[in-house]
C-alpha positions as semicolon CSV with decimal commas, in nm:
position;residue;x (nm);y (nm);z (nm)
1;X;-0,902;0,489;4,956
2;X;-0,642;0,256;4,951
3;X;-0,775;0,051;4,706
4;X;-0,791;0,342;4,426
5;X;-0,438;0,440;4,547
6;X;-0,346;0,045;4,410
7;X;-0,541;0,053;4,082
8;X;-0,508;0,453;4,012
9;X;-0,232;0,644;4,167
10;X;0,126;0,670;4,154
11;X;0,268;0,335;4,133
12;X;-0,071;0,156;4,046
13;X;-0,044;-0,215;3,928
14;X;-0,099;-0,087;3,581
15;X;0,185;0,160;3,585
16;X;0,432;-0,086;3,727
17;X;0,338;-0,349;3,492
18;X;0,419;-0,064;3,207
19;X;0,731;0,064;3,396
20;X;0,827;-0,320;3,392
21;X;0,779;-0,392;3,009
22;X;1,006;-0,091;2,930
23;X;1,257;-0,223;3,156
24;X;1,254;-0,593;3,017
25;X;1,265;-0,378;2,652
26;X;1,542;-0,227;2,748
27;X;1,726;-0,486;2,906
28;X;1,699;-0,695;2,577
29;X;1,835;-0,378;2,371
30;X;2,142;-0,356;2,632
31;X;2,207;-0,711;2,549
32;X;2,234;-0,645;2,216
33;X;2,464;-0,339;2,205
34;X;2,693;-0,530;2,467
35;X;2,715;-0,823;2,176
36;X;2,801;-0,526;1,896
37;X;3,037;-0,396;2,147
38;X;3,218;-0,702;2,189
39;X;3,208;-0,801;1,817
40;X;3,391;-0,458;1,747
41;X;3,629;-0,501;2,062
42;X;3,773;-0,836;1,934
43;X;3,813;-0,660;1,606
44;X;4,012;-0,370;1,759
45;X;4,243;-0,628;1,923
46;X;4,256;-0,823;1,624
47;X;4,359;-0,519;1,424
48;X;4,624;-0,359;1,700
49;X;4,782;-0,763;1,739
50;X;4,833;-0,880;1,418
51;X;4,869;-0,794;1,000
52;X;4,621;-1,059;0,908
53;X;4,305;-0,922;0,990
54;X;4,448;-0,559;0,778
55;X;4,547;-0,753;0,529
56;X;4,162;-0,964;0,514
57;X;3,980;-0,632;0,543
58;X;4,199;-0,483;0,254
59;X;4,120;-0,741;-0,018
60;X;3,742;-0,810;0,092
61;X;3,638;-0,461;0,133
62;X;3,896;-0,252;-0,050
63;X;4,003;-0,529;-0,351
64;X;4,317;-0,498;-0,294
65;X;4,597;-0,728;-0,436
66;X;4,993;-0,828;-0,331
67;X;5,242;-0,684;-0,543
68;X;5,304;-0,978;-0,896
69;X;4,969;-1,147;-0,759
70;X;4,676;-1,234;-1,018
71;X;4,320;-1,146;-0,926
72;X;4,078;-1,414;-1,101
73;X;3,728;-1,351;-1,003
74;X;3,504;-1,630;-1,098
75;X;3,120;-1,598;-1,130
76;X;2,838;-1,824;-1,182
């Protein structure tokens, strides 16, 4: 009786194993939100410290220019 309780039942070898896998899974997906959520907390704190880091995003993403400043785009 006990025996089927350990390979069958509730909390069988088989089901921990399982249970155990999902946790590992989900441990290594945790990991990699806390890295995204770091990555976009430095760039909050870049962004609320300093001008430079506007001022990067503006003329990479937006193509924006200063004011009497000559845009030359080169390709190959």
């Amino acid at each position: 009786m006990v025996q089927a309780q350990l390979w069958f039942g509730r909390g069988s070898v088989g089901e921990v194993a399982q249970m155990q896998r999902k946790l590992d899974e989900q441990k290594a997906r945790n990991v990699v939100a806390a890295q995204a959520n770091e990555r976009l907390s430095a760039e909050v704190r870049d962004l609320q410290e300093g001008l430079e880091t506007v001022e990067e995003k503006a003329r990479l993403e937006l193509g924006m220019v200063r004011p009497n400043e000559i845009y030359v785009q080169v390709t190959k």
